[in-house]
C-alpha positions as CSV (number, residue, x, y, z in Angstrom):
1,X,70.7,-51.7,67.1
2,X,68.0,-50.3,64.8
3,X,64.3,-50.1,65.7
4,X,62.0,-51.9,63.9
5,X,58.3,-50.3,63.6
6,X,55.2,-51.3,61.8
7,X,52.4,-49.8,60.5
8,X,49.2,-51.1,62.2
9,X,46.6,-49.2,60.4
10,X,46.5,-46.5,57.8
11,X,43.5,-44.8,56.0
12,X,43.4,-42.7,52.6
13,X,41.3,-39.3,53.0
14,X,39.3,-38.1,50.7
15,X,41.3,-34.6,50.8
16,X,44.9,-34.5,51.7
17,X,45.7,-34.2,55.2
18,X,46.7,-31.5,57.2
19,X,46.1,-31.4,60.8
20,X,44.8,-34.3,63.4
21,X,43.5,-34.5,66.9
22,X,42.6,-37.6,69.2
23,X,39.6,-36.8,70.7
24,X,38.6,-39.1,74.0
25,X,40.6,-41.4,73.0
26,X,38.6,-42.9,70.9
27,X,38.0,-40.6,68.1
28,X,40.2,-39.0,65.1
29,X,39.2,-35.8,64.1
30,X,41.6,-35.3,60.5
31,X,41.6,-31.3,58.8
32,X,41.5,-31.6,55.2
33,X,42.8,-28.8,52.6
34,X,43.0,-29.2,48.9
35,X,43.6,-26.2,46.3
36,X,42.1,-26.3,43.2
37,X,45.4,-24.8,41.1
38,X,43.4,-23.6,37.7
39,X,41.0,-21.6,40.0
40,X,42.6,-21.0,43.1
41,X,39.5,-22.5,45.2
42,X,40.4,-24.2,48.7
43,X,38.6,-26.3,50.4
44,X,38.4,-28.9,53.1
45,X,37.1,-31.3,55.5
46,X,36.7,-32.5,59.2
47,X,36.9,-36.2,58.9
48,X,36.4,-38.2,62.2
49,X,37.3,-41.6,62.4
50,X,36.9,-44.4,64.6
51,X,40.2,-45.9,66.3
52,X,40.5,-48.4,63.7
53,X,40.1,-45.9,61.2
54,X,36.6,-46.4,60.1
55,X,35.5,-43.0,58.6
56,X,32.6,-42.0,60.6
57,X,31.8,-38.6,59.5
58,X,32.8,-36.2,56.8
59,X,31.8,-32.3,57.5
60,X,33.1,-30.3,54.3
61,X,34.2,-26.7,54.8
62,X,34.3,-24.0,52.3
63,X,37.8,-23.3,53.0
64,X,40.6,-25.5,53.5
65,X,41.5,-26.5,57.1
66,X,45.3,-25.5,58.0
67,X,44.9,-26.1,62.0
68,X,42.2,-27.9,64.2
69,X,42.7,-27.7,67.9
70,X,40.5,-29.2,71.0
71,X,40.2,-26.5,73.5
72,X,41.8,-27.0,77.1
73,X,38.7,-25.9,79.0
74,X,36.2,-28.0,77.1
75,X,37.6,-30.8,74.5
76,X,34.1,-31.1,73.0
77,X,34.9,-27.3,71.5
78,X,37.5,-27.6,68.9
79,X,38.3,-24.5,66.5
80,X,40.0,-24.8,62.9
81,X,41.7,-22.0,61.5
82,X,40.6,-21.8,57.6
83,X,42.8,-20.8,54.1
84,X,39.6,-18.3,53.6
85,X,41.0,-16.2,56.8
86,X,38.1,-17.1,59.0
87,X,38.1,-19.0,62.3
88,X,35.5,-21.3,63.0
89,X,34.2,-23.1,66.8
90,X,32.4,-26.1,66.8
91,X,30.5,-28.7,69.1
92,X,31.5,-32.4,69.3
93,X,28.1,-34.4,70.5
94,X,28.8,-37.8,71.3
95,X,27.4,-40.7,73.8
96,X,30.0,-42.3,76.2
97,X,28.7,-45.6,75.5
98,X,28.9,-45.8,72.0
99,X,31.0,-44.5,69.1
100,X,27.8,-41.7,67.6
101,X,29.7,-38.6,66.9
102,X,28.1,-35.5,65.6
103,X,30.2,-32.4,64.6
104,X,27.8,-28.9,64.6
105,X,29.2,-25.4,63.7
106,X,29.1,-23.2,66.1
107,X,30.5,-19.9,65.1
108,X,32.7,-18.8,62.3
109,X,34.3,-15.8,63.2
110,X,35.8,-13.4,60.5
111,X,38.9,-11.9,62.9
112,X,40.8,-9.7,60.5
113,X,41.2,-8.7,56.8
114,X,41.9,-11.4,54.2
115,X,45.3,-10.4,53.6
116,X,46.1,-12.2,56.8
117,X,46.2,-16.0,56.9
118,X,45.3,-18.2,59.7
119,X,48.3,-21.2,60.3
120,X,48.5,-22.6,64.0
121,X,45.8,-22.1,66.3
122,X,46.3,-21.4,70.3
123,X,44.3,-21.3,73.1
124,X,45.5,-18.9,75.9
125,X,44.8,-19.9,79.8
């Protein structure tokens, strides 16, 4: 017997894709990377979107986001590893009873030399 599926919703980013996280189950935080081939420039985005992917909010980064991760210990922390070599912690605000969401930067954290590229990001217990 073969499985049927269908798609119930879909959404076209401004940047392409990379990496996703569900935040309280209400919220879809998208990391964006695009490289500009002629000049070798990368950049990105944290998109957040609604559950029925409304975009809410678009915070552009200088470099392009390969990983964004939600941290065990506080989910309103996430970290996004970058294509610039840098690491950078942020701050989810939002209000339980209503769907504002505010993404601030927190730290951006320059770990090792830029021969070395940031992919997956973990957090260690």
């Amino acid at each position: 017997m073969t499985e049927i599926t269908q798609v119930e919703a879909h959404v076209k980013t401004g940047l392409p894709p990379c990496c996703l996280r569900i935040f309280q189950d209400k919220f879809v935080l998208v990391g964006t990377y695009e490289l500009d081939k002629p000049t070798g420039n990368r950049t990105g985005s944290i998109d957040i979107y609604d559950v029925n992917f409304k975009l809410i909010y678009t915070y552009f980064t200088y470099g392009a986001i390969l990983d964004l991760k939600l941290s065990p210990f506080d989910s309103t922390l996430p970290a996004t590893a970058h294509s610039t070599w840098n690491i950078m912690i942020w701050n989810i605000v939002t209000e339980d009873c209503n769907s504002d969401i505010a993404i601030e930067l927190i730290s951006d954290l320059f770990a090792f030399e830029n021969d070395t590229l940031f992919t997956p990001l973990h957090f260690l217990h």
